[in-house]
One Martini backbone bead per residue (centre of mass of N, CA, C, O) as a GRO file, in nm:
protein
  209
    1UNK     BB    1  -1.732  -4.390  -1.386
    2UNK     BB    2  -1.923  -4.221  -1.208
    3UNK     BB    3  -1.986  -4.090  -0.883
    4UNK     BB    4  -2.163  -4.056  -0.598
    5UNK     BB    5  -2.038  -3.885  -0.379
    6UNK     BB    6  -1.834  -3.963  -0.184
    7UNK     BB    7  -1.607  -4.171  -0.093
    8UNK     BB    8  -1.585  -4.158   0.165
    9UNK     BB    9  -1.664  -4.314   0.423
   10UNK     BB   10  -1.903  -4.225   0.676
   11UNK     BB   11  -1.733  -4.290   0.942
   12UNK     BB   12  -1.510  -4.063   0.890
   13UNK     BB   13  -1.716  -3.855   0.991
   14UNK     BB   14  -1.775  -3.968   1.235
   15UNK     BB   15  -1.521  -3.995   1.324
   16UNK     BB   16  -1.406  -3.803   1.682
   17UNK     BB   17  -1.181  -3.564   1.779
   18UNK     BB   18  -1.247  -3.336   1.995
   19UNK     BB   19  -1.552  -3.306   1.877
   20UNK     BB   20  -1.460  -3.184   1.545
   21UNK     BB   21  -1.232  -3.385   1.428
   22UNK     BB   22  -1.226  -3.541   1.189
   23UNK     BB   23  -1.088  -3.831   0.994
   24UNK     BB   24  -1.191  -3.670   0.696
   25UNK     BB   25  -1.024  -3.418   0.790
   26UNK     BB   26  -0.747  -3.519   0.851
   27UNK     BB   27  -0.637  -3.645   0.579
   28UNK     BB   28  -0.708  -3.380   0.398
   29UNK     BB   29  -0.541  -3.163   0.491
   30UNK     BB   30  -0.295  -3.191   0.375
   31UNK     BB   31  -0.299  -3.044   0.136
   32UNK     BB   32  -0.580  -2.847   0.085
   33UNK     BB   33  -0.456  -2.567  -0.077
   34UNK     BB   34  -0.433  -2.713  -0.315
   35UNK     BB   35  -0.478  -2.703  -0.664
   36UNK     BB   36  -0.446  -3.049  -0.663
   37UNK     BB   37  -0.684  -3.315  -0.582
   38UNK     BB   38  -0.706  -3.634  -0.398
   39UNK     BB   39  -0.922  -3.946  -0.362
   40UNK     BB   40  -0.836  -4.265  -0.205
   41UNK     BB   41  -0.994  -4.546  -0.264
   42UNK     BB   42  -1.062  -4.868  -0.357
   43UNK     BB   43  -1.294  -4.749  -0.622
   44UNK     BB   44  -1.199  -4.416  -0.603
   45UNK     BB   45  -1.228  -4.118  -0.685
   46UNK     BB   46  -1.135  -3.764  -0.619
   47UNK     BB   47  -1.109  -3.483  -0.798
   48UNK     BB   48  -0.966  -3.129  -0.714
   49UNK     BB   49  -1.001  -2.800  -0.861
   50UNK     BB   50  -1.007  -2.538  -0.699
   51UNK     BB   51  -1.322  -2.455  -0.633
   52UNK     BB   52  -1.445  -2.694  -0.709
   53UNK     BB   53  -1.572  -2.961  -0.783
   54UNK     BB   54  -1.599  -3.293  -0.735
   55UNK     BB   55  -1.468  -3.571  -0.913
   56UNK     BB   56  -1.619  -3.880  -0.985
   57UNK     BB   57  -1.433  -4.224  -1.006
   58UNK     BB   58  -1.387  -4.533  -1.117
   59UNK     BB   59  -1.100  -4.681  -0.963
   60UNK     BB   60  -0.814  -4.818  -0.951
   61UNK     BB   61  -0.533  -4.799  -0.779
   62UNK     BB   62  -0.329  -4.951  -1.015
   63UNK     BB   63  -0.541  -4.732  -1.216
   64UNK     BB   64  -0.569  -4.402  -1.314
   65UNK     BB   65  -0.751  -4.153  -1.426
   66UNK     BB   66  -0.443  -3.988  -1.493
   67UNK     BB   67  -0.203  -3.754  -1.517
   68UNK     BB   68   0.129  -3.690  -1.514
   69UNK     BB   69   0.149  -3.493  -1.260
   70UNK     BB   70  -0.156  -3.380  -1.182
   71UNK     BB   71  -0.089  -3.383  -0.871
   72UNK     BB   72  -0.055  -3.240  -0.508
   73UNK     BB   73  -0.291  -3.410  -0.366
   74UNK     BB   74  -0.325  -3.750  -0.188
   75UNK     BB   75  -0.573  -3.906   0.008
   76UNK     BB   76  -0.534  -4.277   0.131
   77UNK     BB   77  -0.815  -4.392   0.345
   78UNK     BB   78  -0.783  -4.724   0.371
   79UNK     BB   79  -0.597  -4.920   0.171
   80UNK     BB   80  -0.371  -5.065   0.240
   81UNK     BB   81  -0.418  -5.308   0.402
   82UNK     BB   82  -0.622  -5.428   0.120
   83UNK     BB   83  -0.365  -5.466  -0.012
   84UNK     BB   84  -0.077  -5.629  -0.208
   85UNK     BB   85   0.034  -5.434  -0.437
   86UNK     BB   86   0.214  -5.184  -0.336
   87UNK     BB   87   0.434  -5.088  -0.589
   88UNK     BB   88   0.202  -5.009  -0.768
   89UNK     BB   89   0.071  -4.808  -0.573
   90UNK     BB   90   0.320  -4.642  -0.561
   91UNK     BB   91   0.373  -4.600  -0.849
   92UNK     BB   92   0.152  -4.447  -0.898
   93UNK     BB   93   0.129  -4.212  -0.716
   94UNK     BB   94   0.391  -4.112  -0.844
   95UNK     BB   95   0.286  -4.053  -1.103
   96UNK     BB   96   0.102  -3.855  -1.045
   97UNK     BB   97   0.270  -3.698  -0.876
   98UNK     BB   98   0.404  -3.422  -0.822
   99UNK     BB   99   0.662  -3.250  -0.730
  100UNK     BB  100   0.619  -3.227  -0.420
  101UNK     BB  101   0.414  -3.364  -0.340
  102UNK     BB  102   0.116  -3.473  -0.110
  103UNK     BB  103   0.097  -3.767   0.120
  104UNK     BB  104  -0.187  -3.894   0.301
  105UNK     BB  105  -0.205  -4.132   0.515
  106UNK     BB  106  -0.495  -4.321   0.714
  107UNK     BB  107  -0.443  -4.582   0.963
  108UNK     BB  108  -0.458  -4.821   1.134
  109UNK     BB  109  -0.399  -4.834   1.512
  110UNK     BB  110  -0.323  -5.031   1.730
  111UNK     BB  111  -0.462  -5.218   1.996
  112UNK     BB  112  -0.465  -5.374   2.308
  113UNK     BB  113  -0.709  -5.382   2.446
  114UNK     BB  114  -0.625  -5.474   2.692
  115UNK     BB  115  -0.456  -5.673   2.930
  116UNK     BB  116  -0.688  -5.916   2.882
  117UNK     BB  117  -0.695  -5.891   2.526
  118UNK     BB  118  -0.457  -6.065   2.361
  119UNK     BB  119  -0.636  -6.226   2.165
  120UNK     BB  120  -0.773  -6.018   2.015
  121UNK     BB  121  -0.553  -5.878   1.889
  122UNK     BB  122  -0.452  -6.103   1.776
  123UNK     BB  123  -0.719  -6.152   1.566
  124UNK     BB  124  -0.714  -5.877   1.431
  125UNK     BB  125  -0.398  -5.869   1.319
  126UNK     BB  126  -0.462  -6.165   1.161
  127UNK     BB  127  -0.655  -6.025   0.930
  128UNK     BB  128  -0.470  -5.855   0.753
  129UNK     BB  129  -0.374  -5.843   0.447
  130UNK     BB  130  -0.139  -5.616   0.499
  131UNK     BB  131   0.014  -5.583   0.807
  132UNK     BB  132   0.256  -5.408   0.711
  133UNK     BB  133   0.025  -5.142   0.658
  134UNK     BB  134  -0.031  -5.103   0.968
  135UNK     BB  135   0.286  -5.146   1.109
  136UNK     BB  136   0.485  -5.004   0.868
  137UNK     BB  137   0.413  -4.742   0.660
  138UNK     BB  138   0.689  -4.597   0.668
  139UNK     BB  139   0.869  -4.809   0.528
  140UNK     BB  140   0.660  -4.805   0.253
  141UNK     BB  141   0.722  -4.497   0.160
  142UNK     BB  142   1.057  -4.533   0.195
  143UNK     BB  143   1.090  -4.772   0.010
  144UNK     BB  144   0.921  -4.550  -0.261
  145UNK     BB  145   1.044  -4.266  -0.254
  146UNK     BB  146   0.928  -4.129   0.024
  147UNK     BB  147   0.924  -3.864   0.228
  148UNK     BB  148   0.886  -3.823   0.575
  149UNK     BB  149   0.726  -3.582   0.790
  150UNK     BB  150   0.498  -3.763   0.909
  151UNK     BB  151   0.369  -3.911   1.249
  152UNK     BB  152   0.037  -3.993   1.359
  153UNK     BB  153  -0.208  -3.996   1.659
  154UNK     BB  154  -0.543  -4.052   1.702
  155UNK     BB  155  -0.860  -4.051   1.915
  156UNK     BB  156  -1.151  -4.213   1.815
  157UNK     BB  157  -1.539  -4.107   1.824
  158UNK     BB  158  -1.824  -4.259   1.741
  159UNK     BB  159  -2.104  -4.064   1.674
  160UNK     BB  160  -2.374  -4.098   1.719
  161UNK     BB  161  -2.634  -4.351   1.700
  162UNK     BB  162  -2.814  -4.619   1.743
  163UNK     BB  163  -2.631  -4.812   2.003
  164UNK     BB  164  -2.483  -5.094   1.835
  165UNK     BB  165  -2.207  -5.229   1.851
  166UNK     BB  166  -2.241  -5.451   1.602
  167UNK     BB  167  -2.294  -5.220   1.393
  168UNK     BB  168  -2.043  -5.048   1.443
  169UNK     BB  169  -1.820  -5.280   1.400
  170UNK     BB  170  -1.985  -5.318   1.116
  171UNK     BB  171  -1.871  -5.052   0.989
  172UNK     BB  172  -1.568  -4.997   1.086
  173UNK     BB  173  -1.512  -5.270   0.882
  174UNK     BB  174  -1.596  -5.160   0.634
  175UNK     BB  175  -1.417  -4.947   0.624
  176UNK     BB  176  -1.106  -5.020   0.767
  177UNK     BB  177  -1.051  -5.019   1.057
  178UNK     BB  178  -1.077  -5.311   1.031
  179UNK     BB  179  -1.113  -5.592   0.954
  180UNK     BB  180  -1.319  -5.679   0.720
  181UNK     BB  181  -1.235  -6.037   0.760
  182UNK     BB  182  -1.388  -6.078   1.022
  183UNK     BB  183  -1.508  -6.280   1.243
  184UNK     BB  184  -1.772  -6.292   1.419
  185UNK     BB  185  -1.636  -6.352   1.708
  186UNK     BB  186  -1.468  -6.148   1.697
  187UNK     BB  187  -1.706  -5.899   1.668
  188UNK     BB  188  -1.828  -5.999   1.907
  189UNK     BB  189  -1.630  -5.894   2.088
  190UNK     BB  190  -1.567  -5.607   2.034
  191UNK     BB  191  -1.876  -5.540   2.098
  192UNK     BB  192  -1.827  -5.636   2.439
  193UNK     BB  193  -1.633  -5.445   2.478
  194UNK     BB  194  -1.590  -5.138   2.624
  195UNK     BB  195  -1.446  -4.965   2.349
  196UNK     BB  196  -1.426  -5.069   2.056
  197UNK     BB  197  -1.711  -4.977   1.904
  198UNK     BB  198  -1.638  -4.643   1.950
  199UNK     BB  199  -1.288  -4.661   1.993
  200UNK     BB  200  -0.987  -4.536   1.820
  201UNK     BB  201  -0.712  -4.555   1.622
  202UNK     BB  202  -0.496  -4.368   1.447
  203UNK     BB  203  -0.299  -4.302   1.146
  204UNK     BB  204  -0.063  -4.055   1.003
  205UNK     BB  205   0.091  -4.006   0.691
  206UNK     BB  206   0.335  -3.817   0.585
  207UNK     BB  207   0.468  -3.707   0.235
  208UNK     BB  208   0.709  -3.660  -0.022
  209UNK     BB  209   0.800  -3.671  -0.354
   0.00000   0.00000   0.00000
């Protein structure tokens, strides 16, 4: 079934780093000029191919509606964490991607907030649905027969909004930059933090088929 509008979070294009590079345009960079891209979030794919507009389809990551090997880039944001079969979506990725295709993952990078917060660190990171795809994802995309070509970690400021601390960690949450099942004082905890609901850090992993 067609989707309107971009597939991606509002927020990934709120946060900004150095004043003009978004989030979504972060992701989507690498293999940018490739003749057949996708980005894939949680429900749904856009599809482009040359010049042409994005085609927006409801579809699970781990069934694309995509014949196989007819993708040069997909960009993959924020959806690693929030999923448990990992083999499942590494195979379907294989599947769609062109030989020497390139994959663009997404993904939070933990913060410390401060040495005074281990406490909050800690209430983050165990909310994770799958832990290990934020901590290790070079790990995961290495041990699905992806090479690995770049790690990078970049921090990004959620660009003027309504001015609402917990409006925004509650933003950030629905994005997948928090764990969208953080408990409420959790939540209260990250919006009175000095920056943790305007300031994150990301992390892009680039692999190749």
């Amino acid at each position: 079934m067609p989707i309107d509008g971009d597939v991606l979070d509002p927020v990934l294009h709120r946060l900004r780093a150095d004043g003009s590079l978004t989030a979504a345009g972060w992701c989507r960079a690498p293999g940018a000029s490739s003749r057949v891209r996708a980005t894939l979030v949680h429900d749904g794919i856009a599809l482009e191919a040359g010049d042409g507009p994005p085609g927006h389809l409801r579809a699970s990551p781990l069934a694309l509606p995509l014949r196989t090997k007819a993708v040069d880039r997909i960009a993959v944001p924020l959806v690693l964490p929030l999923l448990n079969d990992m083999e499942g979506l590494f195979a379907e990725l294989r599947r769609v991607l062109a030989p020497h295709g390139l994959l663009s993952l997404l993904l939070p990078a933990p913060a410390s907030f401060g040495w005074r917060s281990g406490e909050l660190r800690r209430s983050v990171r165990s909310a994770w649905r799958h832990r290990s795809a934020v901590e290790h994802p070079e790990w995961l995309a290495s041990s699905a027969d992806f090479a690995v070509l770049a790690d990078d970690r970049l921090t990004f400021t959620l660009d003027e909004g309504p001015g609402d601390p917990a409006g925004d960690v509650a933003e950030l949450c629905s994005a997948g930059v928090y764990p969208p099942d953080l408990s409420p004082a959790v939540r209260s905890d990250l919006a009175v933090h000095r920056s943790a609901a305007r300031t994150v850090r990301l992390r892009r992993i680039v692999a190749r088929r």
